[in-house]
N, C-alpha and C positions, 0 to 999 in steps of 0.2 A: 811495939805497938805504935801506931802512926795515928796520929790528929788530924782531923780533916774540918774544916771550916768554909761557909760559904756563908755569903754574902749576896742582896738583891733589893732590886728598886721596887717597890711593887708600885703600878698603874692601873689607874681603873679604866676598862675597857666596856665598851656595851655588851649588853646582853646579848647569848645568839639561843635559839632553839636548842635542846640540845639535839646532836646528830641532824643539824642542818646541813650537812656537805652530802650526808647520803640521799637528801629530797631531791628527786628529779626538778623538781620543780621550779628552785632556786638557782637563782641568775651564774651564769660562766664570767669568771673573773677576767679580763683580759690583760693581756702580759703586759709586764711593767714597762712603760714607756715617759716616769714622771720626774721631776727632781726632787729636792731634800726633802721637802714638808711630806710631799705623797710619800716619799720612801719609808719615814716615818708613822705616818698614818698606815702603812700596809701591812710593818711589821706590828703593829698594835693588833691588828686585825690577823696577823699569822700567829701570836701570840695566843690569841684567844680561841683560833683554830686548834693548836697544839694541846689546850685547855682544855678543850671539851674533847678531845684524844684521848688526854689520859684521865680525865675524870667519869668515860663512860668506853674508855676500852672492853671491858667486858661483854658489852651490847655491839658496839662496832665490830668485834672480833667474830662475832655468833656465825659469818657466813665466809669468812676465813681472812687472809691477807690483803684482800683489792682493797676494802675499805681505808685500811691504814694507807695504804700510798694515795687513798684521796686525799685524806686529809695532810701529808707529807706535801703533796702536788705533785708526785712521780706519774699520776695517771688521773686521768679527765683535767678538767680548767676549772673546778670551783673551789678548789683552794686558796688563799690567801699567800702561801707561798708559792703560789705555781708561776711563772714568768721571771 
């Protein structure tokens, strides 16, 4: 039997829509071009991407896999991790 343990910082991050990444409508991120403070502020904001990935997977998933590489950043620019 093996024990497993994790540990984390929790940050409070702004609110987004949920399934903001799938609205046309919402602005294309452009690729990271910043230093330390932006690097930081952008993982805050790919954090909270990720967040609302797995808290409404279910509904992102309804129309198969492109969704989830939005939200990843592997496909379109409105990700927070894309760049």
């Amino acid at each position: 039997q093996q024990i497993v343990t994790a540990s984390a910082t929790v940050v409070a991050l702004p609110s987004f829509p949920a399934n903001a990444l799938l609205d046309n409508a919402s602005r294309d991120v452009p690729a990271f071009a910043g230093g330390i403070a932006e690097g930081k502020e952008r993982l805050k904001l790919a954090v909270a991407d990720i967040d609302d990935l797995l808290n409404n997977y279910d509904v992102i998933t309804k129309s198969g896999g492109d969704n989830v590489r939005l939200y990843l950043g592997t496909q379109g620019v409105k990700s927070h991790m894309y760049g």
